[in-house]
C-alpha positions as CSV (number, residue, x, y, z in Angstrom):
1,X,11.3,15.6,-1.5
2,X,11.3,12.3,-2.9
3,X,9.5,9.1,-2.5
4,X,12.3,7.5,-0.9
5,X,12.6,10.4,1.5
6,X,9.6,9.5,3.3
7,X,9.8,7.3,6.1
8,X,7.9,5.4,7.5
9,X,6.1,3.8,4.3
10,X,3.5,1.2,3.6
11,X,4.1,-0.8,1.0
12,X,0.9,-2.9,-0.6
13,X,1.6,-5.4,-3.0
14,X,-1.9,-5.1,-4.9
15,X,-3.1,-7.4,-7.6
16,X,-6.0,-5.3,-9.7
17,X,-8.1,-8.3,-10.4
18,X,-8.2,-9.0,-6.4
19,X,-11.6,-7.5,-5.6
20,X,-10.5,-7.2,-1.5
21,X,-7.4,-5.0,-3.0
22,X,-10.0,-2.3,-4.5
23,X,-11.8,-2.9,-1.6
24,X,-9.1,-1.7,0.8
25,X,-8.8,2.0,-1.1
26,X,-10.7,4.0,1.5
27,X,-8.6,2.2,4.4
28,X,-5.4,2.9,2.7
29,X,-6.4,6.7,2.0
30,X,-7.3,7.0,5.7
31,X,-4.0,5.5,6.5
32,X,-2.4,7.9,5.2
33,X,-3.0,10.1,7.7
34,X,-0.2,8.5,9.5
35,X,2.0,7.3,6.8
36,X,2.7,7.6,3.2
37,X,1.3,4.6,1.2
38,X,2.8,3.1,-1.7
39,X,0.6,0.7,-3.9
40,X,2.4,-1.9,-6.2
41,X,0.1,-2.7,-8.3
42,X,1.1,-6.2,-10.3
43,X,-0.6,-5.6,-13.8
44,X,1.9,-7.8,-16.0
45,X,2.0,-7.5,-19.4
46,X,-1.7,-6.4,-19.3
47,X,-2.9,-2.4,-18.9
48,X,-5.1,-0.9,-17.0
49,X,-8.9,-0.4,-17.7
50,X,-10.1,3.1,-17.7
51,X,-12.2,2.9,-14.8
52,X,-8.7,0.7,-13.1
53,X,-7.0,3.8,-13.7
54,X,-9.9,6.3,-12.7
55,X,-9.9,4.5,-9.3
56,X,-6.8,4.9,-8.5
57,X,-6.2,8.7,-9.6
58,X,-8.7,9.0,-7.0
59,X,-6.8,7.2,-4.3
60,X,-3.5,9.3,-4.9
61,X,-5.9,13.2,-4.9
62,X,-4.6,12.8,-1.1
63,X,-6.3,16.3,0.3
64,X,-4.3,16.1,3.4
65,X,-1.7,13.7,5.2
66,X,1.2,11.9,3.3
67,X,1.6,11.2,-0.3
68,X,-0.5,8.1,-1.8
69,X,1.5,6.8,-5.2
70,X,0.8,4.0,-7.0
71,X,3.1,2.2,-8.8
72,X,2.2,-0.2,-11.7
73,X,4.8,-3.3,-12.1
74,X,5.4,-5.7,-13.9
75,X,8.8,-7.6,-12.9
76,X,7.9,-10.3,-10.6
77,X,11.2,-9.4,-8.6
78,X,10.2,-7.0,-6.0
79,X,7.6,-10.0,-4.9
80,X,10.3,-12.1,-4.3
81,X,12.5,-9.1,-2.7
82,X,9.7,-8.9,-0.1
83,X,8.5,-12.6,-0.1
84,X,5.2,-12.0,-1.4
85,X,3.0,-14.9,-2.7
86,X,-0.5,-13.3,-2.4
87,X,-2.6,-10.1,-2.4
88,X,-3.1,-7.7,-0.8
89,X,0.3,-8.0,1.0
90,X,1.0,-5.1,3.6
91,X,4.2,-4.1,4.6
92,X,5.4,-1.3,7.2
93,X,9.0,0.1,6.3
94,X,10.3,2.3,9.4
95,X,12.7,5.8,8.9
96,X,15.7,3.1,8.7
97,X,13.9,1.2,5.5
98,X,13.5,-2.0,7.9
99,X,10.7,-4.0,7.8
100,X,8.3,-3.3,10.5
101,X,5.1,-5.1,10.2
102,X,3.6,-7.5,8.0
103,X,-0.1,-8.9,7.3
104,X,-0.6,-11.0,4.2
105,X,-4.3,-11.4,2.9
106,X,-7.2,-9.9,3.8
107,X,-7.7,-7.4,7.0
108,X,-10.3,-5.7,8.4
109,X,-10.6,-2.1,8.1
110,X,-10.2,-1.0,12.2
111,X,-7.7,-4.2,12.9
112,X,-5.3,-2.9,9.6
113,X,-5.3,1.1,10.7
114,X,-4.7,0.0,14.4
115,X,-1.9,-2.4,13.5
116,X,-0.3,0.3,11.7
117,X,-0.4,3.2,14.4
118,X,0.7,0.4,16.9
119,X,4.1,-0.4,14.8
120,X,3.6,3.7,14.5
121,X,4.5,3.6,18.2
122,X,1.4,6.2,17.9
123,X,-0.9,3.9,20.2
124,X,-0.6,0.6,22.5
């Protein structure tokens, strides 16, 4: 099984110098109970600290539920694909790869799980 076999997704366009995005971690991992979760992480021509990368090996050492990947980019295009002008950017892709849900900017922790397992159709 692939990424791309999974369905539903959310995607979160994640900038690493946005201290909410780091912030967001232990929501996204409990997410994923429900869904797989896919972190683009913008790091432009720059790397990764060690710690940057620490935190988020911890994020993907999922123990149970879907897969948690991170993805580090640097092409500005995929922001554009998705219309992205800030972070963190979440978006809900269903089994047919169409856009969902969408919440730009910050979220709170119950409000952000809740959205998602409403779009899930999981509650009301």
């Amino acid at each position: 099984m692939t990424f791309a076999d999974l369905r539903p997704v959310l995607l979160v366009f994640f900038n690493p110098g946005c201290p909410p995005c780091w912030d967001a971690l232990p929501t996204l991992a409990e997410i994923s109970r429900y869904v797989a979760v896919a972190v683009l992480a913008f790091v432009g021509g720059a790397d990764l600290s060690p710690a940057d990368r620490g935190r988020f090996e911890g994020f993907v050492q999922a123990v149970q539920g879907y897969p948690r990947l991170v993805l580090l980019i640097q092409d500005l295009e995929i922001l554009t694909v998705y219309g992205v002008t800030r972070t963190p950017t979440y978006i809900l892709l269903d089994e047919k790869e169409v856009v969902t849900w969408v919440w730009d900017g910050l979220i709170p922790r119950a409000e952000l799980v809740q959205a998602v397992r409403v779009a899930l159709g999981e509650e009301d």
